[in-house]
C-alpha positions in Angstrom: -22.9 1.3 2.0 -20.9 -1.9 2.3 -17.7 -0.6 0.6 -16.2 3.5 -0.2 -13.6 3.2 -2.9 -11.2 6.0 -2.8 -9.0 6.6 -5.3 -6.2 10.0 -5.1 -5.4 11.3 -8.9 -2.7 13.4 -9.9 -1.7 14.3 -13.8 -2.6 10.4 -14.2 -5.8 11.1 -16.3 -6.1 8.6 -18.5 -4.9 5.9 -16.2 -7.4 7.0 -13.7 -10.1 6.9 -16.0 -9.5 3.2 -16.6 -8.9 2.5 -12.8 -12.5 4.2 -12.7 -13.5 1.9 -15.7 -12.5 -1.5 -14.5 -13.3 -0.9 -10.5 -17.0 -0.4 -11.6 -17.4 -3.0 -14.2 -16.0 -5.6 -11.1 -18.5 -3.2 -8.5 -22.1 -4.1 -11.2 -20.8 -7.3 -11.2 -20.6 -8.3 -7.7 -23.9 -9.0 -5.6 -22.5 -8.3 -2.9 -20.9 -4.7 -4.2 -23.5 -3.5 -6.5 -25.6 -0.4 -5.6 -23.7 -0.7 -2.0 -20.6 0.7 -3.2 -19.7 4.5 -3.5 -16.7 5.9 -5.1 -14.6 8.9 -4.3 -12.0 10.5 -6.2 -9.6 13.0 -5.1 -7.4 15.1 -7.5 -4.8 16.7 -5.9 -4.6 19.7 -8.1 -3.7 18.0 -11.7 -3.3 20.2 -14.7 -4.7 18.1 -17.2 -8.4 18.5 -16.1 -8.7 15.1 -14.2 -11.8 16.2 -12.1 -13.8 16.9 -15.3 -12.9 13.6 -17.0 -13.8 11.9 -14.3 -16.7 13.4 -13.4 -18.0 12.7 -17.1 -16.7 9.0 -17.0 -19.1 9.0 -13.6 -22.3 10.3 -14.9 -21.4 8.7 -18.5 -21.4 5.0 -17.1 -24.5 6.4 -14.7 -22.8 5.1 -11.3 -25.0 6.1 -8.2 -22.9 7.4 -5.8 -19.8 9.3 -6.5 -18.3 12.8 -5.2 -15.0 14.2 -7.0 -12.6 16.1 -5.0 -11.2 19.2 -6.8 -8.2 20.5 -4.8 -6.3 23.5 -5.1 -3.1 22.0 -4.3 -1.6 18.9 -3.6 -2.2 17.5 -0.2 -0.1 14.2 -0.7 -1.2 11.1 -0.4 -2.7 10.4 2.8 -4.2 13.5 3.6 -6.1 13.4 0.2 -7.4 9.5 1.2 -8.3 11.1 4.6 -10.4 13.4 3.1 -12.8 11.3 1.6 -12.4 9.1 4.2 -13.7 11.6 6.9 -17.2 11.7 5.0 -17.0 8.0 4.0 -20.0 5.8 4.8 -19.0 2.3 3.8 -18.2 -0.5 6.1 -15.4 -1.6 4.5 -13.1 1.2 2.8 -10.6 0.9 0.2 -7.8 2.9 -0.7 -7.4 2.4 -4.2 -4.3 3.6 -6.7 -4.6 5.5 -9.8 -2.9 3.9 -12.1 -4.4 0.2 -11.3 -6.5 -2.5 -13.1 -9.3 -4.4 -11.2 -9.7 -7.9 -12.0 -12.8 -10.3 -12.1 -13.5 -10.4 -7.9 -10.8 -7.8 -7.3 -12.9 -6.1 -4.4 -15.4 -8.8 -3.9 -13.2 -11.8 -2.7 -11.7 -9.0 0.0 -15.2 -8.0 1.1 -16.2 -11.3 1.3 -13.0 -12.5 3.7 -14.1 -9.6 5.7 -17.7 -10.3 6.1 -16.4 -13.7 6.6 -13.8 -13.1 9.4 -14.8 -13.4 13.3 -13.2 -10.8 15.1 -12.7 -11.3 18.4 -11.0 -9.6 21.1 -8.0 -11.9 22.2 -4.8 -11.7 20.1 -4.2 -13.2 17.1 -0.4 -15.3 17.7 0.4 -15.3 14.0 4.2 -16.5 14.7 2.9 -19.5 16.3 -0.4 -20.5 15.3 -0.8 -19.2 11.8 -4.6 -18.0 12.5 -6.1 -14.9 11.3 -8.5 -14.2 14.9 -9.2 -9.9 14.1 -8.9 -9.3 10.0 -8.6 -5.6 10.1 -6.7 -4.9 6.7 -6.7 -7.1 3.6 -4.9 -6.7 0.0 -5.3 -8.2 -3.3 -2.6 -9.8 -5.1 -0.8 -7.4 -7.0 0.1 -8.1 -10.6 2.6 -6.3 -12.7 1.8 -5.1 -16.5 3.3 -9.0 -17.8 0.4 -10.6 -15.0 3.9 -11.8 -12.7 2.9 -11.4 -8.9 4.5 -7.8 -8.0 5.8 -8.0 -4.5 4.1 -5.9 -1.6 3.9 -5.9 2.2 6.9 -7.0 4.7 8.0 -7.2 8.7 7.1 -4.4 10.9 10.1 -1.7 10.5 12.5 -2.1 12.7 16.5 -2.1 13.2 16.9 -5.9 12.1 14.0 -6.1 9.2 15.2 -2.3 7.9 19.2 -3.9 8.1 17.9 -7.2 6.0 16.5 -4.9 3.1 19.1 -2.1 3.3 22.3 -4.2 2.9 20.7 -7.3 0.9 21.0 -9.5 4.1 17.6 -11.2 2.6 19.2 -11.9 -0.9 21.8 -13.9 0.2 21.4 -17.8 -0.5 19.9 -19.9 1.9 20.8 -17.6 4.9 18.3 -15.1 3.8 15.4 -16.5 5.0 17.0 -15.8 8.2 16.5 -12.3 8.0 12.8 -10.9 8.3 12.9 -7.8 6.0 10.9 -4.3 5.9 10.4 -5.6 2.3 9.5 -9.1 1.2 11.3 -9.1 -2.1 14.6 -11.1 -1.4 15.6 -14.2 -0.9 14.1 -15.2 2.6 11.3 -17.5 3.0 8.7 -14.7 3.6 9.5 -13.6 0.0 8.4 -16.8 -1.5 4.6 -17.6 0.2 2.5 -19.0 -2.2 0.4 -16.9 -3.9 -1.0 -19.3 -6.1 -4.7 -20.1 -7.1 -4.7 -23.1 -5.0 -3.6 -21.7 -1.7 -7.0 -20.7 -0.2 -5.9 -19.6 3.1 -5.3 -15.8 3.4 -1.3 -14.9 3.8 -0.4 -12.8 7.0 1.7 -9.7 6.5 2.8 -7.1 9.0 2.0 -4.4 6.6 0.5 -4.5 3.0 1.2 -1.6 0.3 -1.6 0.9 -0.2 -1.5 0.6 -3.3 -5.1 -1.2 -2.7 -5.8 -1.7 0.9 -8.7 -2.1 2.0 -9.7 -1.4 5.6 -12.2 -2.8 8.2 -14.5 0.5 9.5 -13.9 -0.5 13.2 -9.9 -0.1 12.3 -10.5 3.6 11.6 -12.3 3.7 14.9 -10.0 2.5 17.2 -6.9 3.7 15.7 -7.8 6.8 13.2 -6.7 7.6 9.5 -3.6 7.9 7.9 -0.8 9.8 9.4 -0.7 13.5 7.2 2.3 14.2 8.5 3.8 11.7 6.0 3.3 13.2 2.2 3.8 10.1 0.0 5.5 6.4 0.8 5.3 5.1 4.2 2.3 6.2 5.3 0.9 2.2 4.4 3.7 1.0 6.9 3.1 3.4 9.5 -0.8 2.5 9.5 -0.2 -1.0 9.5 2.3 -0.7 12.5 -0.3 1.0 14.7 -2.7 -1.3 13.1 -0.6 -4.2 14.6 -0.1 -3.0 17.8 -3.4 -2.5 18.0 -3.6 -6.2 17.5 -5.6 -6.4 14.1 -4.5 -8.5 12.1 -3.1 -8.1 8.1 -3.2 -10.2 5.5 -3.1 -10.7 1.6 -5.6 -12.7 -0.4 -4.1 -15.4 -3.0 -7.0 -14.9 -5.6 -7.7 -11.5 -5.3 -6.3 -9.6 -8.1 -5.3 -6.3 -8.9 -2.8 -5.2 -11.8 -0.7 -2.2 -10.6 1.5 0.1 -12.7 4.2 0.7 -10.4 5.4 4.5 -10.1 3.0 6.1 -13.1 2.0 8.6 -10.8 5.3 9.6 -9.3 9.1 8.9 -10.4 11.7 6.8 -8.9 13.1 9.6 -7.0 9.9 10.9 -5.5 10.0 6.8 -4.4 13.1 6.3 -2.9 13.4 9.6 -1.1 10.2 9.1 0.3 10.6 5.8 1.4 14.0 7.3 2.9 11.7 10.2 4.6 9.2 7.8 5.7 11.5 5.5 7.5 13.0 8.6 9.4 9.4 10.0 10.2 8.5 6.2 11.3 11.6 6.1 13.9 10.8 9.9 15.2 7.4 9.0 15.7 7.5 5.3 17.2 11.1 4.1 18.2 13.2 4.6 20.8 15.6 8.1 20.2 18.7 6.0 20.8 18.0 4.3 17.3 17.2 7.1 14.9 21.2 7.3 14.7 21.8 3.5 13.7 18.7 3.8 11.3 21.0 6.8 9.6 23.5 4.5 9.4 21.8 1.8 7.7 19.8 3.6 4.9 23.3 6.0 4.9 25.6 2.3 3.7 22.4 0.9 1.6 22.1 4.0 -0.6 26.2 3.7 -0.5 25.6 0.5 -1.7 23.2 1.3 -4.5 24.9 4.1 -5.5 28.3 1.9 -6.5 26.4 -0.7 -7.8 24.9 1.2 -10.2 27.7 3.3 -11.1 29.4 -0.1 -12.1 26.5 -0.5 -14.1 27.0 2.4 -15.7 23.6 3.5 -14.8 24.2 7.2 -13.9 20.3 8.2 -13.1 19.7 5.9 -10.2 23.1 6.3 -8.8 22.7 9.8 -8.6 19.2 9.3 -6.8 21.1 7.6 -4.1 23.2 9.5 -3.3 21.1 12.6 -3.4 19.2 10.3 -1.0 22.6 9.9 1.5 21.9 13.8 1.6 18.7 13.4 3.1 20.3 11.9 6.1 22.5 14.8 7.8 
């Protein structure tokens, strides 16, 4: 097998069915892909009979190799990708979202960067010299529902890039792009890296969402699978930090396209108290004990923040979210 799609499901039937759908239709289509590709899907206990459907859809559109997970509860996130992943044959392996649509070359363009890409041992300088030297990890281009390029990826977590998201350092004019930022959605200049059609070169991240990430085999050698500590949202940084300091490199590709519904599968809260969660597991696990109190501090004013802002906006649901989030720090 050249590539094992994994996808997690859970209470997303009908939008899992038509990530199934479109994944395959781009899979027949691909040389490269086509009878080389297995798919795995993994419901994590869903009550409106997901596994069934799925399995149906499977056999119904007669694709050749497929196992679907039933479990009896849900295991979050990465432990759910981890179990398909611990069987997994491909050489290439591709976490792949439930609630996504895959374009025309969605998976083939990153398969073929991969195949493409040389890796060699020494480490790849991205600061200075821009090259991609050990492709470990590649995304697509995510799209929101309108087609408008939905922003992913960021710096490695860390007190400055977590401070630049956190308290809007990144949004503000012209001085943002001084600030690197755990998320590239603001205002600095690693927000606004082309993404259009004509940009053939592959764009360097730290990390990538994995929302569709698609991994290199010898990556899951050297540095294992997803962290199962973490239930759901920041598992994607955490593997791409290890992944970095493990010197593979991370990167993005500009044609490569992948429509993603955002948080169909889970609600805002679920999203920002697990990215709250994640960053705290993160620090525990990889920074320095002096910091975890600073980090506390940070996320602490930021959900401040958000919380007044939408309370003068007369929001009341995500201001509430915030500050249940505040909680989270004691």
């Amino acid at each position: 097998m050249i590539l094992s799609l994994i996808t997690v499901s859970y209470n997303t039937k009908e939008l899992t069915l038509q990530t199934l759908e479109t994944a395959i239709k781009e899979i027949n289509a691909s040389k490269i892909l086509k009878d080389q590709t297995e798919i795995f899907v993994v419901d994590n206990d869903s009550k409106d009979d997901s596994p069934k459907a799925c399995e149906k859809l499977l056999k119904k559109l007669k694709f050749p190799h497929y196992k679907v997970f039933a479990n009896h509860e849900n295991l979050g996130f990465a432990r759910a990708n981890n179990q398909a992943t611990e069987i997994a044959k491909g050489k290439y392996i591709i976490l792949l979202n439930s609630d996504t649509i895959t374009h025309k070359g969605g998976l083939s363009l990153l398969v073929e960067a991969l195949e493409k890409s040389d890796i060699r041992e020494e480490t790849a300088n991205l600061t200075s010299s821009g090259k991609l030297d050990k492709l470990g990890i590649i995304a697509p281009t995510l799209l929101n529902p309108d087609g408008s390029i939905q922003n992913q990826g960021g710096s490695l977590p860390s007190l400055k890039t977590v401070a630049a998201q956190m308290l809007f350092l990144d949004d503000i004019p012209f001085f943002g792009r001084f600030f690197p930022s755990t998320q590239h959605t603001g205002m600095s200049d690693f927000a606004f890296t082309s993404y259009s059609e004509d940009n053939p070169k592959l764009i360097s991240k730290d990390w990538v969402a994995g929302t569709a990430m698609m991994i290199r085999r010898e990556v899951i050698d050297d540095i294992g699978m997803l962290d199962g500590n973490i239930f759901m949202y920041g598992e994607d940084q955490e593997y791409c930090m290890r992944a970095r300091h493990h010197h593979w490199d991370i990167a993005i590709h500009p044609k490569a396209k992948i429509t993603h519904f955002g948080c169909a599968s889970s609600s805002s809260k679920n999203a920002i108290h697990g990215e709250f969660k994640g960053y705290l597991y993160i620090w525990k696990k990889h920074m320095p004990t002096w910091q975890l109190p600073i980090l506390k501090t940070i996320l602490w004013t930021g959900a401040f923040l958000r919380q007044v802002i939408y309370t003068l906006g007369g929001k009341k649901i995500p201001a509430t979210i915030y500050k249940e989030a505040r909680a989270l720090l004691r």
